[in-house]
N, CA, C, O and CB atoms as a CASP TS submission, in Angstrom:
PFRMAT TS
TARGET T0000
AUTHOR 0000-0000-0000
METHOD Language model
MODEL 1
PARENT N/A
ATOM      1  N   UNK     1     157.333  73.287  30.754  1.00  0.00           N
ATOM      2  CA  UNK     1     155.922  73.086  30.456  1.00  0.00           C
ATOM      3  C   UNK     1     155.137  74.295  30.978  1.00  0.00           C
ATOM      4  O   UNK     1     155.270  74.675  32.141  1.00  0.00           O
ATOM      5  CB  UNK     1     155.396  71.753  31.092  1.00  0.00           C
ATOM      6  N   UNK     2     154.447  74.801  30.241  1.00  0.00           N
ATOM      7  CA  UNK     2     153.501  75.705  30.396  1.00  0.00           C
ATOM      8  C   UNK     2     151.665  75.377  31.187  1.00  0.00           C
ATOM      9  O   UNK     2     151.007  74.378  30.897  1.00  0.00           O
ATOM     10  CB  UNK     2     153.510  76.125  28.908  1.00  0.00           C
ATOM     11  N   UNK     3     151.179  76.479  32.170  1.00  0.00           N
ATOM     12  CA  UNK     3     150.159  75.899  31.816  1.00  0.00           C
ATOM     13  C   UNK     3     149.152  76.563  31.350  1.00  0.00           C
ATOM     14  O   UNK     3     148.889  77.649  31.868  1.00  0.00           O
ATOM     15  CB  UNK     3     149.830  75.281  32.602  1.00  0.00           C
ATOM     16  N   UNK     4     148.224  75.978  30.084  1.00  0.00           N
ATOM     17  CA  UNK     4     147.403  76.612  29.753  1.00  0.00           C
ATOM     18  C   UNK     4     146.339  77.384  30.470  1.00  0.00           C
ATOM     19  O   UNK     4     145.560  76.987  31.336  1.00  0.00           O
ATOM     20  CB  UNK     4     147.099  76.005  29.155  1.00  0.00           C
ATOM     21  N   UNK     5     146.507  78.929  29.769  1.00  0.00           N
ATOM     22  CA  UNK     5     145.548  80.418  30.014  1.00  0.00           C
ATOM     23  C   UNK     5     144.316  79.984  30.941  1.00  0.00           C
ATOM     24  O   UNK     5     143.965  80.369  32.056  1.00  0.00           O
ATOM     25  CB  UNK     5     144.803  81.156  28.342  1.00  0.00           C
ATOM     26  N   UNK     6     143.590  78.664  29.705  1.00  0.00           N
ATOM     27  CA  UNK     6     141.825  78.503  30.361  1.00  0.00           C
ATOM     28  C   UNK     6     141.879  77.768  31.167  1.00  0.00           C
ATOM     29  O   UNK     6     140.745  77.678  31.637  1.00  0.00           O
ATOM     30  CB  UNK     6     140.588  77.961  29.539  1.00  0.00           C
ATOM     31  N   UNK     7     142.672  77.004  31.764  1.00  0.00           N
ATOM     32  CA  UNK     7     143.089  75.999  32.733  1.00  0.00           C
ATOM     33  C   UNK     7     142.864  77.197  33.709  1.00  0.00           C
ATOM     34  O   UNK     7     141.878  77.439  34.405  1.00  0.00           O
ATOM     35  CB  UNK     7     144.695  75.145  32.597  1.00  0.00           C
ATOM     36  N   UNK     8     144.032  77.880  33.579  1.00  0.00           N
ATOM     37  CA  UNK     8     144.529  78.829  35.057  1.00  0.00           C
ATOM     38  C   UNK     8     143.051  79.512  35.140  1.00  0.00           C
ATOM     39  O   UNK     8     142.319  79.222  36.086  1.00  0.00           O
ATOM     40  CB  UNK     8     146.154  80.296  34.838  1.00  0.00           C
ATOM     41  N   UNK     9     142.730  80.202  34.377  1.00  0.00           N
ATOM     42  CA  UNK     9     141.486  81.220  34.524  1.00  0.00           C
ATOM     43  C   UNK     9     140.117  80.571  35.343  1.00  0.00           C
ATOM     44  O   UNK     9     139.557  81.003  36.350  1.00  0.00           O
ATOM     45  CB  UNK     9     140.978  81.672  32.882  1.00  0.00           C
ATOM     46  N   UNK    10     139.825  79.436  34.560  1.00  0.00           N
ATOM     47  CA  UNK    10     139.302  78.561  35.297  1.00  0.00           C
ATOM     48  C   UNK    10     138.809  78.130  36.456  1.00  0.00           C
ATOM     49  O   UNK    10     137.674  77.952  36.899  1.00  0.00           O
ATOM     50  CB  UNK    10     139.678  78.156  35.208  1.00  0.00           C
ATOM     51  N   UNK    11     140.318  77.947  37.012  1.00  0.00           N
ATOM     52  CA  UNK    11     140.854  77.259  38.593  1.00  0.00           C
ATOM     53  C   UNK    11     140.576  78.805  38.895  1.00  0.00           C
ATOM     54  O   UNK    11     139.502  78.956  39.479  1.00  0.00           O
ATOM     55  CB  UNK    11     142.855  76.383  38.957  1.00  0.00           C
ATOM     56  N   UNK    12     141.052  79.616  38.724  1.00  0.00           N
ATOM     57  CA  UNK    12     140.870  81.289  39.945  1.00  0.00           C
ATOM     58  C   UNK    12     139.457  81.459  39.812  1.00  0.00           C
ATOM     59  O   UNK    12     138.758  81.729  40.788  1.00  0.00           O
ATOM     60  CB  UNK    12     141.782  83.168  39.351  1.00  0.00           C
ATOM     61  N   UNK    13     138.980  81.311  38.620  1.00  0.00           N
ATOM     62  CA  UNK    13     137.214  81.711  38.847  1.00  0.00           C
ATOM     63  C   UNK    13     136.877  80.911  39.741  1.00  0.00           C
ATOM     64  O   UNK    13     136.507  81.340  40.834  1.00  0.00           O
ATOM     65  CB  UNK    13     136.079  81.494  37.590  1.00  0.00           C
ATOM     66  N   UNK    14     136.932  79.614  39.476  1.00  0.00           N
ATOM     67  CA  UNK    14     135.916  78.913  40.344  1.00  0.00           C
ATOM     68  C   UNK    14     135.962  79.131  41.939  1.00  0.00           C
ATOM     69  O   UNK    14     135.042  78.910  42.726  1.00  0.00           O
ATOM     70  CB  UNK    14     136.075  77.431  40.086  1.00  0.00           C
ATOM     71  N   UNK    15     137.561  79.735  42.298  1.00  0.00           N
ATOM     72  CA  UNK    15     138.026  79.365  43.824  1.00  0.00           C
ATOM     73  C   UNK    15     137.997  80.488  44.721  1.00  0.00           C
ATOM     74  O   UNK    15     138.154  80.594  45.937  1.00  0.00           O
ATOM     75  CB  UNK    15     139.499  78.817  43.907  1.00  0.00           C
ATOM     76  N   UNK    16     137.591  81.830  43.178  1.00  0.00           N
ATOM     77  CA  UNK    16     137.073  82.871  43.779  1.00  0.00           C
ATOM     78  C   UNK    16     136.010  83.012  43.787  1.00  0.00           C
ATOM     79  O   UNK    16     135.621  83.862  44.588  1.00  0.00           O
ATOM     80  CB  UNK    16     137.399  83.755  43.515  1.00  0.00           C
ATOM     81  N   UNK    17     134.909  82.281  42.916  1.00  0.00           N
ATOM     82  CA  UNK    17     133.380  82.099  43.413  1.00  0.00           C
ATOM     83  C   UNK    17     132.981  81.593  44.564  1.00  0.00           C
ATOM     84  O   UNK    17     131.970  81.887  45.203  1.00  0.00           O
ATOM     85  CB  UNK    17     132.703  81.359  42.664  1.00  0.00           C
ATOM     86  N   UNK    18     133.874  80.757  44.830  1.00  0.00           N
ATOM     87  CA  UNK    18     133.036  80.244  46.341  1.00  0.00           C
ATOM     88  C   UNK    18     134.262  81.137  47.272  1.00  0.00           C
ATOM     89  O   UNK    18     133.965  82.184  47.847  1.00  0.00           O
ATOM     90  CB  UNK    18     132.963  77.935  46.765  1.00  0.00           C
ATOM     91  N   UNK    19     135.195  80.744  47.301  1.00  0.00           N
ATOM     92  CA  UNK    19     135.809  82.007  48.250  1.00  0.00           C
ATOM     93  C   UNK    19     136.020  83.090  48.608  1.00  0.00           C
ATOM     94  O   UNK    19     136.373  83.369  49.754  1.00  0.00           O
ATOM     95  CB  UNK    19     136.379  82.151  48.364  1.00  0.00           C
ATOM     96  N   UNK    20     135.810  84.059  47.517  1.00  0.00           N
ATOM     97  CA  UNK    20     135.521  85.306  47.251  1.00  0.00           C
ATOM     98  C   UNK    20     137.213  85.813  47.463  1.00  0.00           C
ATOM     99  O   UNK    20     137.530  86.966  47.756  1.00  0.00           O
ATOM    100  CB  UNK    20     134.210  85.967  48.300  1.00  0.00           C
ATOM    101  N   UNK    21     137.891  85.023  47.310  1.00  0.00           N
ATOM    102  CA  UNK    21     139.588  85.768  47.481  1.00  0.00           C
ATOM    103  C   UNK    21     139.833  86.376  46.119  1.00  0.00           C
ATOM    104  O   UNK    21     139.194  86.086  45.108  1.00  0.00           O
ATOM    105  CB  UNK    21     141.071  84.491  47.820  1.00  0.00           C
ATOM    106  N   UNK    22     140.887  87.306  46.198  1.00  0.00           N
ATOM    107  CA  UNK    22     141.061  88.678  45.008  1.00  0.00           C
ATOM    108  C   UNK    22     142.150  87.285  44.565  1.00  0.00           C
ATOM    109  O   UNK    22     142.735  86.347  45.106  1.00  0.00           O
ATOM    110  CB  UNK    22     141.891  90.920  45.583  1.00  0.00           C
ATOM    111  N   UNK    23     141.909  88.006  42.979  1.00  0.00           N
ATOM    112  CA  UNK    23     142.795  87.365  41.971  1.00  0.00           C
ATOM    113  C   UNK    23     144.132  86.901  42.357  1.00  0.00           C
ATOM    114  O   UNK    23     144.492  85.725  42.397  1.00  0.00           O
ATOM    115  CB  UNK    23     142.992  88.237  40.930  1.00  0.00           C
ATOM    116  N   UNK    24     144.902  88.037  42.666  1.00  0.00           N
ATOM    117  CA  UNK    24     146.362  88.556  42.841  1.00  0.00           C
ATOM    118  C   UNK    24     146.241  86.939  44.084  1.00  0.00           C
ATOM    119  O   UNK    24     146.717  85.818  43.900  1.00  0.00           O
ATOM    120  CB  UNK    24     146.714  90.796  43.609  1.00  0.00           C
ATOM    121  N   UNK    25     145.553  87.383  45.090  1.00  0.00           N
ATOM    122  CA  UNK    25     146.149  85.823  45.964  1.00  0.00           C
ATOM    123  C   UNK    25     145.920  84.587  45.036  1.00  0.00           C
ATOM    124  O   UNK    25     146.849  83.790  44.909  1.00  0.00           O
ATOM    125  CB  UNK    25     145.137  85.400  47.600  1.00  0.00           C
ATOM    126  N   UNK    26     144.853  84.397  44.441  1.00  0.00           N
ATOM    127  CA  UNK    26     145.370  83.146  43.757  1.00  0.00           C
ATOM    128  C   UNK    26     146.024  82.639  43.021  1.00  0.00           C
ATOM    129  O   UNK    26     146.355  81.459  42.906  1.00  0.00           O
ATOM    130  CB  UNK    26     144.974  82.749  43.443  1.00  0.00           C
ATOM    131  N   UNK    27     146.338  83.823  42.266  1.00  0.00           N
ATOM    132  CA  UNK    27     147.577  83.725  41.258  1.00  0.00           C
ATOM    133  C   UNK    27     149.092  83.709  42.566  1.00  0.00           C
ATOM    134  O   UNK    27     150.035  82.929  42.426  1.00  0.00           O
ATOM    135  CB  UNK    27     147.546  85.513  39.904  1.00  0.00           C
ATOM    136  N   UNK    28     149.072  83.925  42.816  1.00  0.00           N
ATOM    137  CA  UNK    28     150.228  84.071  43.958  1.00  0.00           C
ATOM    138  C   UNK    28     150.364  82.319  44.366  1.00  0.00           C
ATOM    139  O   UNK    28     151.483  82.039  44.797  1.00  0.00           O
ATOM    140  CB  UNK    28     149.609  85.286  45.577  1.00  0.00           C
ATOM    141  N   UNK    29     149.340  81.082  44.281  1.00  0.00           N
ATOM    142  CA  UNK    29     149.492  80.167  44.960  1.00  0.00           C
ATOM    143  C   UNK    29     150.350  79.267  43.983  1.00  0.00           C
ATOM    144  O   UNK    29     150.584  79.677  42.846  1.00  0.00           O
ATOM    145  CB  UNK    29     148.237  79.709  45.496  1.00  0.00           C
ATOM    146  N   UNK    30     150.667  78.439  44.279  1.00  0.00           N
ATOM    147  CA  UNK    30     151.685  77.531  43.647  1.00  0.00           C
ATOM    148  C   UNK    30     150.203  76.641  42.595  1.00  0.00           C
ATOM    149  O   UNK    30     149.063  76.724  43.052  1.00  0.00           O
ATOM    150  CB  UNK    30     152.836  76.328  45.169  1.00  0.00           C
ATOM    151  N   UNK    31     150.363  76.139  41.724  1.00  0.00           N
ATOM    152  CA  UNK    31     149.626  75.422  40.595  1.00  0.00           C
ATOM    153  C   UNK    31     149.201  74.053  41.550  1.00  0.00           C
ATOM    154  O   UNK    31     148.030  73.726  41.360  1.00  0.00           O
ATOM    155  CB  UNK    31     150.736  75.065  39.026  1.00  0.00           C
ATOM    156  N   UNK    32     149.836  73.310  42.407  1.00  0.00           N
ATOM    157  CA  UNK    32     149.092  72.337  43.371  1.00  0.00           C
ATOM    158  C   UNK    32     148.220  72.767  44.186  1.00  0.00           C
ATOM    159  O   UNK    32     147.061  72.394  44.369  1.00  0.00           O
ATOM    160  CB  UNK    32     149.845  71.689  44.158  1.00  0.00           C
ATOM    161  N   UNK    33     149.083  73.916  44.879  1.00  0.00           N
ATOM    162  CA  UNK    33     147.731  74.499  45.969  1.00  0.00           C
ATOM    163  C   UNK    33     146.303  74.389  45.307  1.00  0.00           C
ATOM    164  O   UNK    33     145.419  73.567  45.546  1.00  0.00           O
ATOM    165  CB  UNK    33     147.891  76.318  46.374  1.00  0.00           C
ATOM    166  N   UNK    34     146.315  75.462  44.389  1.00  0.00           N
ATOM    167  CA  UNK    34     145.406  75.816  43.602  1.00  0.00           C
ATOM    168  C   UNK    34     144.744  75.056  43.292  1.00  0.00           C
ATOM    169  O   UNK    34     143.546  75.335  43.346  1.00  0.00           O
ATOM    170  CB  UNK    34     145.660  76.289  42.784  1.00  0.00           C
ATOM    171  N   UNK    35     145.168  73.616  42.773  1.00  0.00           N
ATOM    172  CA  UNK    35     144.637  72.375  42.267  1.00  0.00           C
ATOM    173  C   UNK    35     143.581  71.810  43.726  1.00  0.00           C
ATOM    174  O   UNK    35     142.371  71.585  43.741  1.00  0.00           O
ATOM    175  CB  UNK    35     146.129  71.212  41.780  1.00  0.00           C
ATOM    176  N   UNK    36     144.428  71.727  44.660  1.00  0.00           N
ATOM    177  CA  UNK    36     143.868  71.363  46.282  1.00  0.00           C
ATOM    178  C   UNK    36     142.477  72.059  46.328  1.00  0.00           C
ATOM    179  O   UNK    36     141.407  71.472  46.487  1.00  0.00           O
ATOM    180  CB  UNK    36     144.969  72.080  47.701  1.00  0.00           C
ATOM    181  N   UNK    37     142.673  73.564  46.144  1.00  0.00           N
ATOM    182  CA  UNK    37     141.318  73.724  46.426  1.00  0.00           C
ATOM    183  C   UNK    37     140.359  73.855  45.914  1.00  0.00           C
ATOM    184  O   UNK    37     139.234  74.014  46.387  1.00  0.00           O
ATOM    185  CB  UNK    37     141.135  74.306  46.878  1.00  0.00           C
ATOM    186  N   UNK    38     140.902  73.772  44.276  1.00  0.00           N
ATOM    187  CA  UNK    38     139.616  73.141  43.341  1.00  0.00           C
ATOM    188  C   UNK    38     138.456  71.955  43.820  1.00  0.00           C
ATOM    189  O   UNK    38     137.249  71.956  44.059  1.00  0.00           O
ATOM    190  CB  UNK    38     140.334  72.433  42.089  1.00  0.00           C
ATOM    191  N   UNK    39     139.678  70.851  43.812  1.00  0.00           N
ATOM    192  CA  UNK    39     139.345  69.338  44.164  1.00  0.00           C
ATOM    193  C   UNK    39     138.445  69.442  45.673  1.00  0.00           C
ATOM    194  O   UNK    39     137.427  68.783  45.884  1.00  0.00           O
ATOM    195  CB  UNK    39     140.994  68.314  44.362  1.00  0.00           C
ATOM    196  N   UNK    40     139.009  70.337  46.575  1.00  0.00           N
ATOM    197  CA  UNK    40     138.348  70.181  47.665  1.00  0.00           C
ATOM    198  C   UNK    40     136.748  70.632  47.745  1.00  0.00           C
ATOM    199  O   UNK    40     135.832  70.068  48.342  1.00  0.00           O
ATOM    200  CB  UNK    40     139.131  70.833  48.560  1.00  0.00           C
ATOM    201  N   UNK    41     136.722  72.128  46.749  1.00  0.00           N
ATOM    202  CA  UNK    41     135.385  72.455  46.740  1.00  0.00           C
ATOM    203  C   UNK    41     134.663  71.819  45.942  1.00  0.00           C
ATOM    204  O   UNK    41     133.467  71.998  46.172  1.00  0.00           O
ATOM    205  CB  UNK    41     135.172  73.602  46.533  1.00  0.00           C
ATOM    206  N   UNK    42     134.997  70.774  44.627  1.00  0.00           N
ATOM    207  CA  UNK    42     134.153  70.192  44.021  1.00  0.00           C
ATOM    208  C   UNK    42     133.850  69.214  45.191  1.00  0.00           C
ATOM    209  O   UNK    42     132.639  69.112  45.389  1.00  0.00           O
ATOM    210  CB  UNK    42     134.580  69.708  42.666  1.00  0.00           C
ATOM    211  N   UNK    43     134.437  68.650  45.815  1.00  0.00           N
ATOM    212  CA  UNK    43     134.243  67.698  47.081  1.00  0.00           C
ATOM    213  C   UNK    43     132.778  67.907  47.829  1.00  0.00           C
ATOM    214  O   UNK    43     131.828  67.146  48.014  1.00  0.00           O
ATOM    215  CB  UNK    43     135.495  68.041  48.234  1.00  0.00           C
ATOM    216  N   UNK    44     133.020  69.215  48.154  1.00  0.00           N
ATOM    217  CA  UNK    44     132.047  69.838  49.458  1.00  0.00           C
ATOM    218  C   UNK    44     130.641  70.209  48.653  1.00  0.00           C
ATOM    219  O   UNK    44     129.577  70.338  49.259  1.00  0.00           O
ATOM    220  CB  UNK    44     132.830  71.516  50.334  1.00  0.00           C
ATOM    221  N   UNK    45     130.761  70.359  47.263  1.00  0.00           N
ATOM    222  CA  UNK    45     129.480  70.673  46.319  1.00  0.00           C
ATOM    223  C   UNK    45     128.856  69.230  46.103  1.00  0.00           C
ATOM    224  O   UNK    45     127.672  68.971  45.886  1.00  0.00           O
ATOM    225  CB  UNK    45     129.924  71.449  44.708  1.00  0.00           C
ATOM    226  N   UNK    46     129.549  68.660  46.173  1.00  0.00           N
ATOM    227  CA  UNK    46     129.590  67.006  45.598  1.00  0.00           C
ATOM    228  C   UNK    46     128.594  66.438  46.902  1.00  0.00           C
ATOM    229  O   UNK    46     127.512  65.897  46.673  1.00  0.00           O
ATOM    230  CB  UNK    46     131.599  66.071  45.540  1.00  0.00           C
ATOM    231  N   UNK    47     129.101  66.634  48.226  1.00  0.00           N
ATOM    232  CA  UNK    47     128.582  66.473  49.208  1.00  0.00           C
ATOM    233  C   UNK    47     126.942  67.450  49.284  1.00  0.00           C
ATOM    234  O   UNK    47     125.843  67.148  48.818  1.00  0.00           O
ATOM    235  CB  UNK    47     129.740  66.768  50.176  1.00  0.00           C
ATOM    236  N   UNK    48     127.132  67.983  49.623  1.00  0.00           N
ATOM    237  CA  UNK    48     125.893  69.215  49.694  1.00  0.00           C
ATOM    238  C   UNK    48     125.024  69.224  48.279  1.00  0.00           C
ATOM    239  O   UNK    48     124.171  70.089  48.079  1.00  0.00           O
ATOM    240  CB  UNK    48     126.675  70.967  49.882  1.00  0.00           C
ATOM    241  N   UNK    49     125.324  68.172  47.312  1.00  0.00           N
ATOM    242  CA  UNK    49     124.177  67.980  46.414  1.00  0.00           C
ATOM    243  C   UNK    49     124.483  69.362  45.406  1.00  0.00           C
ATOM    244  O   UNK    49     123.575  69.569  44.602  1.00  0.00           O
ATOM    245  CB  UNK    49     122.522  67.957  47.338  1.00  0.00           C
ATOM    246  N   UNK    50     125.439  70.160  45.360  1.00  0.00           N
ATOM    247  CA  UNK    50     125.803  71.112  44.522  1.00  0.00           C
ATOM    248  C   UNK    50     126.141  70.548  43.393  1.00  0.00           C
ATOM    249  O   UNK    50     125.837  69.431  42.974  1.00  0.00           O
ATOM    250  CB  UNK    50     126.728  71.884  44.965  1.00  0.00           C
ATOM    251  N   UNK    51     126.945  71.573  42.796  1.00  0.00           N
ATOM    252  CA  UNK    51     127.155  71.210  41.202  1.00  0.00           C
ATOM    253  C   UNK    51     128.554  69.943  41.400  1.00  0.00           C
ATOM    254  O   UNK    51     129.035  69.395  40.409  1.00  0.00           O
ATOM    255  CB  UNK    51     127.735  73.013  40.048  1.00  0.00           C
TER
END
């Protein structure tokens, strides 16, 4: 199983907008990690009345 391009692109934009980490490390993380810290920062936006 593959995972789709806009999926991945997606998950690195968003986790490098608020984290400001270079591409290359997020592509480097395993597809759960990655997922983790999606979920976590929608969490903390969620909290703080963000998006």
């Amino acid at each position: 199983m593959t995972y789709a391009a806009d999926d991945l692109y997606g998950e690195v934009a968003y986790i490098a907008y608020h984290f400001h980490w270079p591409m290359d490390s997020l592509l480097d993380l395993e597809h759960a990690d990655r997922r983790r810290y999606v979920d976590q920062i929608a969490r903390l936006n969620r909290l703080a009345g963000g998006r």
